[in-house]
C-alpha positions as CSV (number, residue, x, y, z in Angstrom):
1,X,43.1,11.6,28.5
2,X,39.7,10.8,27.3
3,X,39.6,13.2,24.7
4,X,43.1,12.1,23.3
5,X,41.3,8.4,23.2
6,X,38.5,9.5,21.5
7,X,40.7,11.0,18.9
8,X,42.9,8.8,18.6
9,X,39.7,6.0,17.7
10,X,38.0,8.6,15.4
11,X,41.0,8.9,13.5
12,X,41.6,5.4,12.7
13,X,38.0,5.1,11.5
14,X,38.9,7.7,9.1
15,X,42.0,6.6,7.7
16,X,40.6,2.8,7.5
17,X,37.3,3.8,5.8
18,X,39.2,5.0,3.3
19,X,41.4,2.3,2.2
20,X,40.4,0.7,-1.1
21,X,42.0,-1.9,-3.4
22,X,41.8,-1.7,-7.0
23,X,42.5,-5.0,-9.3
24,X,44.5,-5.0,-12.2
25,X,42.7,-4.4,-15.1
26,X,43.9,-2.4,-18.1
27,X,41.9,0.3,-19.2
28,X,40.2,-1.4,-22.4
29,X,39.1,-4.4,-20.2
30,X,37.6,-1.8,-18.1
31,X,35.6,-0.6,-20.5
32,X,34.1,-3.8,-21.8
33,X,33.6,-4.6,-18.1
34,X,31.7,-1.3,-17.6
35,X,29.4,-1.3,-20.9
36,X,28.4,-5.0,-19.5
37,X,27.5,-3.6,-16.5
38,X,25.3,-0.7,-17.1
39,X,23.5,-2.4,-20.2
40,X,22.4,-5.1,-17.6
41,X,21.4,-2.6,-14.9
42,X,17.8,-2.3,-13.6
43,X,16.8,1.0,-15.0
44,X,13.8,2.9,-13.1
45,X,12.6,5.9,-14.6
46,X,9.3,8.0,-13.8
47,X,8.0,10.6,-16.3
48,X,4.4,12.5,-15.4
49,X,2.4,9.7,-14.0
50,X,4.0,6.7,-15.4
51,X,7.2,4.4,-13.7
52,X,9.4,3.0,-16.5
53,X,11.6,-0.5,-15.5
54,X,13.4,-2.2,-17.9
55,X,16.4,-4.9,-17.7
56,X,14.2,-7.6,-15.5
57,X,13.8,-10.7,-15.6
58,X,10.2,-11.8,-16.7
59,X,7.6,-12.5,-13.5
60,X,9.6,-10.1,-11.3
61,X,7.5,-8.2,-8.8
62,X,8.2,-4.4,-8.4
63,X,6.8,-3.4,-4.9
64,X,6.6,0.6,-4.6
65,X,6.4,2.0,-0.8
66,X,5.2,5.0,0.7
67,X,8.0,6.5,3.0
68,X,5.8,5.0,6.3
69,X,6.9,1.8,4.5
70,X,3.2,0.9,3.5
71,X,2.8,-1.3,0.2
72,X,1.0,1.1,-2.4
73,X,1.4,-0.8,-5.5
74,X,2.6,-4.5,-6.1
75,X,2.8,-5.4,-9.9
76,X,4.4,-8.7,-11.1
77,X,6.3,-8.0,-15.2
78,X,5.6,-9.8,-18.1
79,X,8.2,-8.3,-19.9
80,X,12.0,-6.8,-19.5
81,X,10.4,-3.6,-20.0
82,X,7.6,-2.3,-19.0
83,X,5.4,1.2,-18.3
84,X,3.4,1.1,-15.3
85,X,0.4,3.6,-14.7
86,X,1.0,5.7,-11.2
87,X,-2.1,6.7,-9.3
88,X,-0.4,8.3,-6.0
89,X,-0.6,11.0,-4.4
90,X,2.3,13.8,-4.3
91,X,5.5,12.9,-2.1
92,X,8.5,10.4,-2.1
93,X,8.6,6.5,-2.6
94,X,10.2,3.7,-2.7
95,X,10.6,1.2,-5.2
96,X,12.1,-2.5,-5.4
97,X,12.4,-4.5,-8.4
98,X,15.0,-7.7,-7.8
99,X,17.3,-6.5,-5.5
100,X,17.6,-2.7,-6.6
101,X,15.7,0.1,-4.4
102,X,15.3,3.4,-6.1
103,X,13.8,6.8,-4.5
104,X,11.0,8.3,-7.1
105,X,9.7,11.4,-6.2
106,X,5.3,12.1,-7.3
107,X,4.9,15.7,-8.6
């Protein structure tokens, strides 16, 4: 009996996880709608030792994180974009500008 329970429940987790409801857009205002989106979209980049940001507002701070959750680097931009020299070690991070988080992996 429990195991029908259990079943039953898992189930309906399933089949209510999946439900979604889409508006009513036609497919040109979709487009517009995505192209506004993505050209205001923080963008985070990293290339050999240097992290790339651009779309932020001016005096937002970028926090980057080792994967303890320790503060490695705290920088406040001047600019919408900006190039930011990395000195860390190899391994993954963490990095929040606004309210975007982005995984950067350190070669």
């Amino acid at each position: 009996m429990k195991h029908a329970l259990y079943i039953l429940l898992i189930s309906l987790m399933y089949s209510t996880l999946g439900y979604s409801q889409t508006a009513n857009v036609s497919e040109g205002d979709r487009g517009v709608q995505d192209s506004y989106v993505n050209q205001n979209k923080i963008k985070i980049a990293v290339y050999e030792n240097y992290l790339y940001v651009s779309n932020v507002s001016e005096g937002t701070m970028l926090v980057v994180k080792n994967m303890l959750g320790e503060n490695v680097l705290s920088v406040r931009l001047n600019s919408s974009s900006e190039k930011i020299a990395l000195d860390l070690k190899k391994g993954f991070y963490i990095v929040r500008v606004e309210n975007e988080l982005q995984r950067i992996v350190i070669k």
